[in-house]
C-alpha positions in Angstrom: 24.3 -15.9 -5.2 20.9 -14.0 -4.8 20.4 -11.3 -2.0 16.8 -10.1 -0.7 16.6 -6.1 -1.1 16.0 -4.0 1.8 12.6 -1.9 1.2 12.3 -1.2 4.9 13.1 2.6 4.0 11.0 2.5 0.8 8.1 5.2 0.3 4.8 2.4 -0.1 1.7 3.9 -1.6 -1.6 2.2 -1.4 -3.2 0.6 -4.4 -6.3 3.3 -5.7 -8.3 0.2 -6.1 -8.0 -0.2 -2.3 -11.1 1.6 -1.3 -11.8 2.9 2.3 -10.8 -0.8 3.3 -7.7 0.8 4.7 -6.1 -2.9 6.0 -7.1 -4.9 2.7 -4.6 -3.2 0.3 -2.1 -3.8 -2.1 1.1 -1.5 -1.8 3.7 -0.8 -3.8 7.3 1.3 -3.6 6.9 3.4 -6.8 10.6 5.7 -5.5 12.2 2.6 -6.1 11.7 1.8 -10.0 14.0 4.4 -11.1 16.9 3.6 -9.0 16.0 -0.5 -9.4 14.0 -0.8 -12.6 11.9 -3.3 -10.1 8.5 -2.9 -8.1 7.9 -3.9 -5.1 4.5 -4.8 -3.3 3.5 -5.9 -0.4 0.1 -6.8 1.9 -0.9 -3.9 4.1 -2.1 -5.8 6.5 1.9 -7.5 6.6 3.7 -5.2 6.1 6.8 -6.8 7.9 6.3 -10.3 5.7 8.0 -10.4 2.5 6.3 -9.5 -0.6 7.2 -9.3 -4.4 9.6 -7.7 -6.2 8.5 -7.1 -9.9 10.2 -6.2 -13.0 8.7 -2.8 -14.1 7.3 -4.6 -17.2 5.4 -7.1 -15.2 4.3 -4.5 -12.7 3.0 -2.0 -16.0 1.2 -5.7 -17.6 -0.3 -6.5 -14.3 -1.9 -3.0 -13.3 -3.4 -2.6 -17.2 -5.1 -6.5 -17.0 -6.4 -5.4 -13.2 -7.4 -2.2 -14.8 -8.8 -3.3 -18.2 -10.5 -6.5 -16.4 -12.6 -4.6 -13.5 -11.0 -7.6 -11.3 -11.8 -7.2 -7.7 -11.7 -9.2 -4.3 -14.3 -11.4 -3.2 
């Protein structure tokens, strides 16, 4: 049995890579990795849709290819 975490009280930062977009952003819950070991992200723009919960590992490996990769939106 699986159960879906609650992150309606969680502390979301916006992604630095957002840009003065403001409704275009990635965010994520960065309180919750020491309690969970897990990130979680979401879409701004739904913030009431679910989003992704990632192990801190995959969260860490994603951020440095974004980062060492100059990837952006088109």
């Amino acid at each position: 049995m699986s159960t879906i975490a609650n992150f309606s009280q969680a502390e979301w930062v916006k992604s630095s890579y957002s840009g003065n977009g403001g409704d275009n952003c990635v965010e994520w819950a960065p309180s919750n990795i020491a309690t969970t070991g897990t990130v979680p992200v979401r879409d701004s723009k739904n913030p009431t849709h679910p989003g992704l919960t990632l192990a801190a590992t995959a969260w860490t490996a994603f951020v440095t290819y974004a980062a060492t990769h100059n990837v952006t939106s088109s």
